[in-house]
C-alpha positions as CSV (number, residue, x, y, z in Angstrom):
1,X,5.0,6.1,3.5
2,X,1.9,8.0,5.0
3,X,0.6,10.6,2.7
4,X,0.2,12.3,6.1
5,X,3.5,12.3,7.0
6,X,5.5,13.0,3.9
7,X,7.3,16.6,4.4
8,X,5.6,18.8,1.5
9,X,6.7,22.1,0.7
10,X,3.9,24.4,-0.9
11,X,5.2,26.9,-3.1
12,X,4.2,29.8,-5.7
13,X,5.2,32.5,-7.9
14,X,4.1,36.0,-8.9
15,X,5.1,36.9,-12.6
16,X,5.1,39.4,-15.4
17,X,2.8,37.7,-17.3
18,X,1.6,33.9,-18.6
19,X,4.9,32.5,-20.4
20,X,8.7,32.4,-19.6
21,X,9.5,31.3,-22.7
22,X,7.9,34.3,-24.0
23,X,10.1,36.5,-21.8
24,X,8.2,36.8,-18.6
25,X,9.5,36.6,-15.2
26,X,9.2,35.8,-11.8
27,X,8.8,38.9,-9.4
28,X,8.2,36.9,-6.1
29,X,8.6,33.4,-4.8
30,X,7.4,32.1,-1.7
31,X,7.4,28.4,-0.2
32,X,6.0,26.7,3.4
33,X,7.9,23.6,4.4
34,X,4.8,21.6,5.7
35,X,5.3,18.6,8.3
36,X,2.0,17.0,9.6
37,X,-0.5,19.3,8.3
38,X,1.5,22.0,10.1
39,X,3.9,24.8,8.8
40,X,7.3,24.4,10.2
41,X,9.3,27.4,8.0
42,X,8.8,29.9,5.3
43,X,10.6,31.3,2.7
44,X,9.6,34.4,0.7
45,X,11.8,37.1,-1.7
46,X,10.9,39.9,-4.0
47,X,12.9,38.6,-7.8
48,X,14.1,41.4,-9.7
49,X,13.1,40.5,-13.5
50,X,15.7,43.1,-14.7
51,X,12.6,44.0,-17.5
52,X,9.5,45.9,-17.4
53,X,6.8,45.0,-15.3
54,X,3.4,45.0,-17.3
55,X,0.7,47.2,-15.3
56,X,-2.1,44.5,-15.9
57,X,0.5,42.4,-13.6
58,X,0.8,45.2,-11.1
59,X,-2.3,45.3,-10.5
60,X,-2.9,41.8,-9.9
61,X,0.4,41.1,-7.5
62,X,0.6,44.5,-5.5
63,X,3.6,44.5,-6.9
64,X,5.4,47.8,-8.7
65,X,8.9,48.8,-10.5
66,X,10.1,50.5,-7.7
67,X,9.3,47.1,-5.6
68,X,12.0,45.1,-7.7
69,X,14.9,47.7,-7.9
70,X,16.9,46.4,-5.1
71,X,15.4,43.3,-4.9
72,X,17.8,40.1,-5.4
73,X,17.8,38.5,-9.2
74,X,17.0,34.6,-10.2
75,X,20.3,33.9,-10.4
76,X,20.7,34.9,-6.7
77,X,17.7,33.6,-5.0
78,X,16.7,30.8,-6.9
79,X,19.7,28.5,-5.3
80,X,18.4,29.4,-2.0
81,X,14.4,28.1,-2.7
82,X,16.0,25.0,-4.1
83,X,17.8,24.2,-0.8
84,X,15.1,25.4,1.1
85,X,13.0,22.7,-0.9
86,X,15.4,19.6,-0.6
87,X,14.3,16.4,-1.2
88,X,10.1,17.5,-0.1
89,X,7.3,17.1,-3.0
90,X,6.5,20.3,-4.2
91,X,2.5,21.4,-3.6
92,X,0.8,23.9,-5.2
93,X,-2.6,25.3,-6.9
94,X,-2.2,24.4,-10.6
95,X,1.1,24.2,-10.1
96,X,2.2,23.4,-13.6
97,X,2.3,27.2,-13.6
98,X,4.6,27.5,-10.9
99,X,7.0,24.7,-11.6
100,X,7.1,26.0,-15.4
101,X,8.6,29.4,-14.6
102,X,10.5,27.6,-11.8
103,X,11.8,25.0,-14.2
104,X,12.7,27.8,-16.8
105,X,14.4,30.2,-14.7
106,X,16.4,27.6,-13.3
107,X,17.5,26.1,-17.0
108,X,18.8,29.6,-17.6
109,X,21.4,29.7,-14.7
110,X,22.6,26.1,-15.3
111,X,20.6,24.3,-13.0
112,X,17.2,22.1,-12.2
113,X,15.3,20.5,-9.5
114,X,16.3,16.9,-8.7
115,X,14.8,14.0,-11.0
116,X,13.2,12.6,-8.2
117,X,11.5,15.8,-6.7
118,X,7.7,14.9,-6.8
119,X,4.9,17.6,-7.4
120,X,1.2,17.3,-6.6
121,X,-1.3,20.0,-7.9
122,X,-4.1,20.6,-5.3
123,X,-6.1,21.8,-7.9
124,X,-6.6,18.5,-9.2
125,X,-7.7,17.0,-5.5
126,X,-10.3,19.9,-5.6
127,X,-11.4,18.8,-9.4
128,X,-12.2,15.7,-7.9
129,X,-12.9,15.9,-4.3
130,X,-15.1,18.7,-4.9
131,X,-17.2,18.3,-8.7
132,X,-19.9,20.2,-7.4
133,X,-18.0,23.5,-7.5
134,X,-18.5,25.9,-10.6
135,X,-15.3,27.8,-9.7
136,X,-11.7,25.9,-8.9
137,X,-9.6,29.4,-8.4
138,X,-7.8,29.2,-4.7
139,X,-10.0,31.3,-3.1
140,X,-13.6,29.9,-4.5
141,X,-12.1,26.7,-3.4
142,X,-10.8,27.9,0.3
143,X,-14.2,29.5,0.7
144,X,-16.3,26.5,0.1
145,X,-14.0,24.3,2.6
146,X,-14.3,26.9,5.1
147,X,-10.6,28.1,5.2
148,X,-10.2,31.6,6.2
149,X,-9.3,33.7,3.4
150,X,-7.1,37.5,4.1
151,X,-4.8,38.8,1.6
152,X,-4.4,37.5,-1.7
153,X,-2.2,37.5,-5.1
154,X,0.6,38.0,-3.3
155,X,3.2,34.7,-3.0
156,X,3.6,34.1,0.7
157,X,-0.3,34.6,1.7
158,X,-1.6,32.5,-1.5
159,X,1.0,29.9,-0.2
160,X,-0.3,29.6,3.0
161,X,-3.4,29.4,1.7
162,X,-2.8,26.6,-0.8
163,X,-1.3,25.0,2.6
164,X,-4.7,25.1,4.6
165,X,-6.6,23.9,1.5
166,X,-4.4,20.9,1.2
167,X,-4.8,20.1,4.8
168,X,-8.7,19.8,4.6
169,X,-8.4,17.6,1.0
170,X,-6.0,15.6,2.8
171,X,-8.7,14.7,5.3
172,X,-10.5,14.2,2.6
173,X,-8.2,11.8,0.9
174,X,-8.0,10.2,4.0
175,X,-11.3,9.9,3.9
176,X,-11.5,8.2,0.6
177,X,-8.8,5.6,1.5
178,X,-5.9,7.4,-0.2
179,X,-3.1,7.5,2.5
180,X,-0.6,6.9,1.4
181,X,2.3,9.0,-0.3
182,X,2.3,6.6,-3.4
183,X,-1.5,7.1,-3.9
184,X,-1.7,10.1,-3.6
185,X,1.3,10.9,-6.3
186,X,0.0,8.7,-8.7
187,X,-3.5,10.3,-8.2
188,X,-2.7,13.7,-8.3
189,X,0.8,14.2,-9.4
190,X,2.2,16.1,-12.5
191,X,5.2,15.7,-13.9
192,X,7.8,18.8,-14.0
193,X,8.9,20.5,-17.6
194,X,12.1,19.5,-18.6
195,X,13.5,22.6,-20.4
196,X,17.0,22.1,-21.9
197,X,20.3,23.6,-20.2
198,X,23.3,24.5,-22.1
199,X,26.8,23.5,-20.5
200,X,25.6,22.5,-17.1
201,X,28.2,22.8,-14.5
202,X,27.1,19.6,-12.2
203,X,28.5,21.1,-8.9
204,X,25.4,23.7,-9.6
205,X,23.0,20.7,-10.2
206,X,20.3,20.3,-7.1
């Protein structure tokens, strides 16, 4: 298949810290179904971690307490990201961060993304599409491909974001003679935690 047409869906996560398994949590998830380099849907939703949210991690997400208090819990949105998801390859900026809290939270309601469901980091296309760069963070890498950079550290604006950088290292890609899907996944795709679930009930397998 045509890397180019391949439905991708970009996705990230604000957290409470660095490490689910050390008890942090999502806050916020956002995802862009992508189709042709454009954005055809959005998803986004406040996560209430029922613990405390660390002030270094307020600062950094815009996010606070009183935020999260009537905000839906994993258990409650999660399902809905992983049908809004489907069968697309996940996208996003180093996102072995994303797809480990993703992963984990999921393994603690019963449930995990499908075997097959491919992931491709962009931050590896910009490792190697773009050496000369001192600085791979999102924004140091929108800036130097001339994206247009407004809000940031929150989900749904840092997805979109990660959505117009993959477009121009796509044309890239292109560029370079990878277009395929299959070429691209094998160049720049990571392979998703597997975190253990206890008594899965398969009806809530996705």
């Amino acid at each position: 298949m045509n890397a180019r047409q391949t439905e991708y869906v970009v996705f990230d996560v604000e957290t409470t810290g660095l490490s689910p398994q050390g008890g942090d949590r999502i806050v916020e998830i956002a995802a862009v179904r992508v189709r042709g380099g454009e954005i055809i849907d959005s998803f986004e939703s406040l996560v209430n971690p029922q613990r405390d949210l660390p002030i270094e991690a307020q600062q950094i997400n815009q996010i606070n307490e009183s935020m999260l208090a009537e905000a839906p819990t994993a258990d409650k949105i999660l399902p809905t990201i992983i049908n809004f998801t489907g069968g697309a390859c996940l996208v996003g900026h180093n996102v072995r961060f994303d797809l480990n809290f993703l992963c984990y939270e999921l393994s603690l309601i019963g449930r995990k993304l499908r075997e097959e469901t491919p992931a491709i980091d962009t931050l590896k296309m910009a490792k190697e599409f773009l050496p000369h760069l001192t600085n791979f963070r999102l924004f140091h890498v929108a800036h130097s491909l001339g994206v247009t950079i407004e809000e940031t550290h929150r989900a749904l604006p840092d997805v979109k974001l990660t959505a117009m950088v993959m477009k121009r290292l796509m044309d890239i890609a292109t560029d370079q003679h990878i277009s395929t899907f299959k070429n691209l996944h094998k160049r720049f795709g990571v392979t998703k935690p597997n975190f253990k679930i206890e008594q899965v009930n398969h009806e809530f397998v996705f």
